[in-house]
N, C-alpha and C positions, 0 to 999 in steps of 0.2 A: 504494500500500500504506500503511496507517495501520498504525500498533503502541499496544497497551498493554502496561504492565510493573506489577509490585506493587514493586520495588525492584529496588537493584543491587547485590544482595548475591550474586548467581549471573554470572557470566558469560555465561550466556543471555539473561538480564534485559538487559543492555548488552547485549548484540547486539542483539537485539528489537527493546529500547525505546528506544537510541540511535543505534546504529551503523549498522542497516541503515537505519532512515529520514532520518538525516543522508545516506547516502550514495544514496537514492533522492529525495533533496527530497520526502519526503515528513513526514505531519504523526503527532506522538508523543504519545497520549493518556497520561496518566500517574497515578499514582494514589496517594497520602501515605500511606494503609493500607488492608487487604484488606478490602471490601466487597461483597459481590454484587449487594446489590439497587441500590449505587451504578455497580457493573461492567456488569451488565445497563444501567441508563440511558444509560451514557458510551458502548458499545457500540452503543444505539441512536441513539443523538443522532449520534454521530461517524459513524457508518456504518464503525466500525471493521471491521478484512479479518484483520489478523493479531493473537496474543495470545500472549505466555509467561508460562506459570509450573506451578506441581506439580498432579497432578491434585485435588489436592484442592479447589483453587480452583475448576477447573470442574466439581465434584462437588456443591460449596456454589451454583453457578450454576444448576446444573439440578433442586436439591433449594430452591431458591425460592421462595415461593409464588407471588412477579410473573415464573415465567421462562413465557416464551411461547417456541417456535423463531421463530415471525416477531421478535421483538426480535435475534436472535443471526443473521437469516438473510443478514448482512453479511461475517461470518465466512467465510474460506477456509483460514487455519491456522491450527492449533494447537501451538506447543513446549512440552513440557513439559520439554526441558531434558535434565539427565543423570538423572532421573528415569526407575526401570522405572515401564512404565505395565501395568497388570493387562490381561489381555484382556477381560475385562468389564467397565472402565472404557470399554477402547479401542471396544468394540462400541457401549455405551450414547452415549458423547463424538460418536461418527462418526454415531448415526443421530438425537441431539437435537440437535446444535448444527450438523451438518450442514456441519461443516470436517475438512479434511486436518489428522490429529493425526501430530507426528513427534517424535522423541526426541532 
């Protein structure tokens, strides 16, 4: 499992993007500020699986103009945290990005 995080100003973020991949020896893709078309590349390159943070991030990921689904098709979760998530985010998130979104 790989993680990305936008910061650790949430408690999800540490979970994500420290806690569980320290505790899975796995590798913590990380990100100094919120970028998509940079989130999109690091997601491809890394072959990132897992990602947290608000939907709006991945709203901004799929509203793109470089998002392709094969870029993101590494993806298996999504946290968005203590975030409500919309149902027609939840709908649009699950059938472009093609990951398990949880709350």
């Amino acid at each position: 499992m790989r993680a990305h995080a936008r910061s650790f100003g949430n408690v999800s973020y540490l979970l994500h993007g420290v806690l569980a991949p320290a505790a899975l020896s796995a590798k913590a893709v990380l990100m100094k500020r919120w970028d998509p078309e940079a989130a999109l590349q690091a997601i491809e390159d890394e072959q990132v699986t897992s990602t947290a943070g608000p939907p709006k991030f991945f709203i901004d990921l799929m509203d793109d103009p470089a998002f392709d689904p094969e870029r993101v098709a590494s993806l298996r979760l999504i946290s968005c945290g203590d975030t409500a998530m919309a149902p027609a985010f939840a709908q649009r998130a699950g059938r472009e990005l093609g990951a398990r979104l949880e709350r």
